[in-house]
C-alpha positions in Angstrom: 99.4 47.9 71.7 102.4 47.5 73.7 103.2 50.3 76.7 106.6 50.6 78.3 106.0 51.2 81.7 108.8 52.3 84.4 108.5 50.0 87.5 109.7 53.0 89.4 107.6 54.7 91.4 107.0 59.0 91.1 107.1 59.7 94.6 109.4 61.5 97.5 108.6 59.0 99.8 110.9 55.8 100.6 109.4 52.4 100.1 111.3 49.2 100.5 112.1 47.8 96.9 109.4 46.0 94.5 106.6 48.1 96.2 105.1 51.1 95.7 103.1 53.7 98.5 99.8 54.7 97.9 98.3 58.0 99.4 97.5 56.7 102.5 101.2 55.4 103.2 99.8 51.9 102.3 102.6 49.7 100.9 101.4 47.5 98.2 103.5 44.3 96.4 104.6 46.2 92.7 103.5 43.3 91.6 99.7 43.6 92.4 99.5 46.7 90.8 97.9 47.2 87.6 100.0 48.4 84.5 97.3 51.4 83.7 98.0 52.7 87.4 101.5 52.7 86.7 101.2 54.5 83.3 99.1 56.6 85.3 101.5 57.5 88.0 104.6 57.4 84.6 102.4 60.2 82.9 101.7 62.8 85.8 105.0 62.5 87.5 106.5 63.1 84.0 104.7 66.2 83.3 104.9 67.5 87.0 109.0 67.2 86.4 108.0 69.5 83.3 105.6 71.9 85.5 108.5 71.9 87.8 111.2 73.3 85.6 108.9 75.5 84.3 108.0 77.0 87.4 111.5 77.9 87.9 111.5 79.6 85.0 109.0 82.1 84.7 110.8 82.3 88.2 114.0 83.4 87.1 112.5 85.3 84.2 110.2 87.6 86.6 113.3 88.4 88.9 115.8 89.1 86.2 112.7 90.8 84.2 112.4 93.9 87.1 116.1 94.1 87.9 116.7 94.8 84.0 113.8 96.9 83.3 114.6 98.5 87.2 117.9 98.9 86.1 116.5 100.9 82.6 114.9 103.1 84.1 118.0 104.4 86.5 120.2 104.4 83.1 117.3 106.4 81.5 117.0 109.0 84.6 120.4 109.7 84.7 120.5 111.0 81.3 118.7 113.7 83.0 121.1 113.4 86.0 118.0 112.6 88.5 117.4 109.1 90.4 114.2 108.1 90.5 114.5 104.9 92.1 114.0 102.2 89.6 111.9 99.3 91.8 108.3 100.9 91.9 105.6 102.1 89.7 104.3 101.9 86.0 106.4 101.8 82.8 105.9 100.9 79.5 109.0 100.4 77.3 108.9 99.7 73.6 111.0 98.5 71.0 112.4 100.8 68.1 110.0 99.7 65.4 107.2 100.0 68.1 106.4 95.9 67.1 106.8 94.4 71.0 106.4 96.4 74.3 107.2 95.3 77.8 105.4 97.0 80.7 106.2 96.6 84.6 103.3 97.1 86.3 102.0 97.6 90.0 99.1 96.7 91.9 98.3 97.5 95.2 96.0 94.9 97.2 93.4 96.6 99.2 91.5 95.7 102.3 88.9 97.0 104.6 89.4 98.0 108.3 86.6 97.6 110.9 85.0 101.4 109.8 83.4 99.2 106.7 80.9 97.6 109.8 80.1 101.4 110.2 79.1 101.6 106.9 77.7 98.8 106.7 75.4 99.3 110.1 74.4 102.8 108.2 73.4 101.2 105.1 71.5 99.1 106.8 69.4 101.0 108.5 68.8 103.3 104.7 67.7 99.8 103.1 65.4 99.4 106.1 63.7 103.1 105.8 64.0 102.2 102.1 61.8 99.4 101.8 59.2 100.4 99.7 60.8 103.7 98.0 63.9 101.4 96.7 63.9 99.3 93.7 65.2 96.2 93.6 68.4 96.7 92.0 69.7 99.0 94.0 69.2 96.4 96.8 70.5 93.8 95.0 73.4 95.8 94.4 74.2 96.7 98.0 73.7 93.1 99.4 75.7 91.4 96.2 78.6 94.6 97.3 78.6 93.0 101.3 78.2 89.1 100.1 81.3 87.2 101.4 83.7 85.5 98.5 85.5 81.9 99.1 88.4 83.9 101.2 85.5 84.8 103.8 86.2 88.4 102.4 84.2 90.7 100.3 84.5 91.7 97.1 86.7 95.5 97.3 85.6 96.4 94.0 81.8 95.6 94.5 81.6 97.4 97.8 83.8 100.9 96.2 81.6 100.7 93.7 78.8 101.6 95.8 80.2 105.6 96.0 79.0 106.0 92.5 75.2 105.5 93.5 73.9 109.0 93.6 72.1 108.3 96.9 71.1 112.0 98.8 70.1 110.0 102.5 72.9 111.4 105.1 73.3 108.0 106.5 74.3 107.0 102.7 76.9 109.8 102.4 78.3 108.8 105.8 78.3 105.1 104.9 80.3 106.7 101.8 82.7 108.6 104.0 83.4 105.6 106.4 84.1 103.1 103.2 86.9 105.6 102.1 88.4 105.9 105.2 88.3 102.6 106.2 90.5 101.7 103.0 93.4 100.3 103.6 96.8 98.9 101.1 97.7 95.8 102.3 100.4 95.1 100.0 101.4 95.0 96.1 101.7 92.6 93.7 104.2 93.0 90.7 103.7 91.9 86.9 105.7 91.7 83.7 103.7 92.2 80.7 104.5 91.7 77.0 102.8 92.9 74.3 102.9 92.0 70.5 101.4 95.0 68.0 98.4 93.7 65.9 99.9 94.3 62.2 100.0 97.6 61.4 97.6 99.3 64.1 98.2 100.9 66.9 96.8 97.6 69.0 98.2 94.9 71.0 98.0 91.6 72.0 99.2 90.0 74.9 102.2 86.8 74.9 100.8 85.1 77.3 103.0 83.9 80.1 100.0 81.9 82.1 98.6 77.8 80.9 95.6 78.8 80.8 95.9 82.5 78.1 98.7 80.1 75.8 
């Protein structure tokens, strides 16, 4: 099986002609190198130039997806003759025939302020008095709530979670208090969503615009 290999290199980096770079910076004769390295580098720079574009876009389409559906909902509001600002918040906006949907949606990131060390001093010291009236999931719980992800920070949802415990201890309620207060929004993140009805019911199914959901 023949293979019809490009001598040229994938790369951003200059390399006098009939040689090729390696990741080190290392300048090797093209001659010396093996064919399957170059298909190698032939394939991934190929579909990287295709990642590229496509990156661009889902680009594009996200920026021209909120001005449109921003712009919408300003045409919409004024048919009532009221502005309600068109960039922020949740909307869902169908097709005629009720087949596709679109919905801009907005989340908030959230983050803890030092008061979550208050907390969790006061829970602390409620495990420790705890120690043989507890069970073991409700420790389990509270340590998985304060364990630190990859990011060195923990897990928001774990550690809100922990207000739904019906815990009566004063040092818990506290604890409970200080979480609250010590939330704080960070910033937001924006999403497009479409959705496809499932046949006939009142269902739907997500187009995926991500590699991995396709």
């Amino acid at each position: 099986m023949s293979i019809n290999i490009s001598d040229k290199q994938f790369t951003e980096k200059n390399a006098p002609a009939g040689y090729w770079i390696d990741a080190k910076g290392v300048l090797t004769p093209e001659h010396l190198i093996k064919t399957i390295d170059k298909a190698r580098d032939q394939l991934v720079g190929e579909i990287v130039v295709r990642a590229i574009e496509l990156n661009k876009a889902l680009a594009e389409f996200k920026i021209a997806g909120f001005g449109d559906v921003a712009a919408f909902v300003d045409l919409s509001a004024n048919e009532y003759g009221v502005s309600v600002g068109g960039k922020k918040g949740n909307v869902t906006l169908p097709t005629y025939d009720g087949r596709y949907k679109i919905q801009r949606a907005m989340q908030d990131r959230i983050a803890f302020d030092e008061r979550l060390q208050a907390a969790k001093a006061l829970i602390d010291q409620c495990l420790s008095d705890w120690t043989e009236g507890a069970s073991p999931e409700i420790h389990a719980i509270i340590n998985r709530a304060f364990q630190t992800e990859k990011e060195g920070e923990v897990n928001t949802g774990a550690v809100l979670s922990l207000r739904r415990l019906d815990i009566a201890d004063e040092r818990w309620q506290q604890a409970m208090q200080a979480i609250g207060e010590a939330v704080q929004v960070v910033g937001s993140r924006a999403y497009i969503r479409v959705y496809e009805r499932i046949g006939d019911s009142d269902q739907y199914r997500p187009i995926a615009l991500d590699i991995a959901g396709v």
